[in-house]
C-alpha positions in Angstrom: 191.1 20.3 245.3 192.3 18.2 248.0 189.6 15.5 247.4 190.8 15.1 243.9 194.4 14.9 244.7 193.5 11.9 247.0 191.4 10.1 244.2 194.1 10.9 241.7 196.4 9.0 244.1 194.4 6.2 245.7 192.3 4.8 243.1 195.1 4.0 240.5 197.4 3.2 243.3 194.6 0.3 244.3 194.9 -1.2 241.1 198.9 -1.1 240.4 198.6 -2.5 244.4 196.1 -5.2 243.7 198.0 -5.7 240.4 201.2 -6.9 241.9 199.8 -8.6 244.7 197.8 -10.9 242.3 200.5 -11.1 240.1 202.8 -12.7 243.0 199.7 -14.8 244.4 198.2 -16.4 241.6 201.2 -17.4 238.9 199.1 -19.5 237.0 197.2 -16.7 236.0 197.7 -14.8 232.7 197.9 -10.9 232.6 194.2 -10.9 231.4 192.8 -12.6 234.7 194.8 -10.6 236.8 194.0 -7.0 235.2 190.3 -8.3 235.0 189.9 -9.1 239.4 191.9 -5.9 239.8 189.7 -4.1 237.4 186.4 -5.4 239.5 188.1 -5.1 242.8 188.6 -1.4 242.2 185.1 -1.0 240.9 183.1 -3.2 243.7 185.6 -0.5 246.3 184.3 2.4 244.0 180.8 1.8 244.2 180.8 0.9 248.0 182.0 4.2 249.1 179.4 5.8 246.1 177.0 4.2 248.0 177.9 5.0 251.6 178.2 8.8 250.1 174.7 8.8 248.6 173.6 7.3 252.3 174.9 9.7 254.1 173.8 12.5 251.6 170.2 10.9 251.9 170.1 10.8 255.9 171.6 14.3 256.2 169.3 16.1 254.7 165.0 15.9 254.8 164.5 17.0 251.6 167.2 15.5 249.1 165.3 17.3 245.8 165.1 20.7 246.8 167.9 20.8 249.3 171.4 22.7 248.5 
């Protein structure tokens, strides 16, 4: 449950972050370009630590398919 909580809270909190710092950096921008780089910023962070997951899951165990 703990685990969740800290998703709930650090994922959306990335995007509203990397939302206003965008928004204050880049003022030609329109609202589009800035939702779209925070939008692919949170996913590129997303799938890096999917993958560093799945690598450790991978190296932890010898037998991924039949392990529990």
């Amino acid at each position: 449950m703990y685990m969740l909580a800290c998703g709930v809270v650090f994922f959306p909190g990335l995007f509203f972050i990397t939302r206003k710092v965008l928004e204050s950096a880049a003022k030609n921008w329109n609202d589009a370009d800035v939702f779209v780089v925070s939008e692919r910023l949170l996913s590129s962070v997303y799938a890096t630590l999917a993958t560093i997951v799945g690598f450790i899951i991978a190296t932890a165990s010898s037998d991924v398919m039949s392990d529990r």
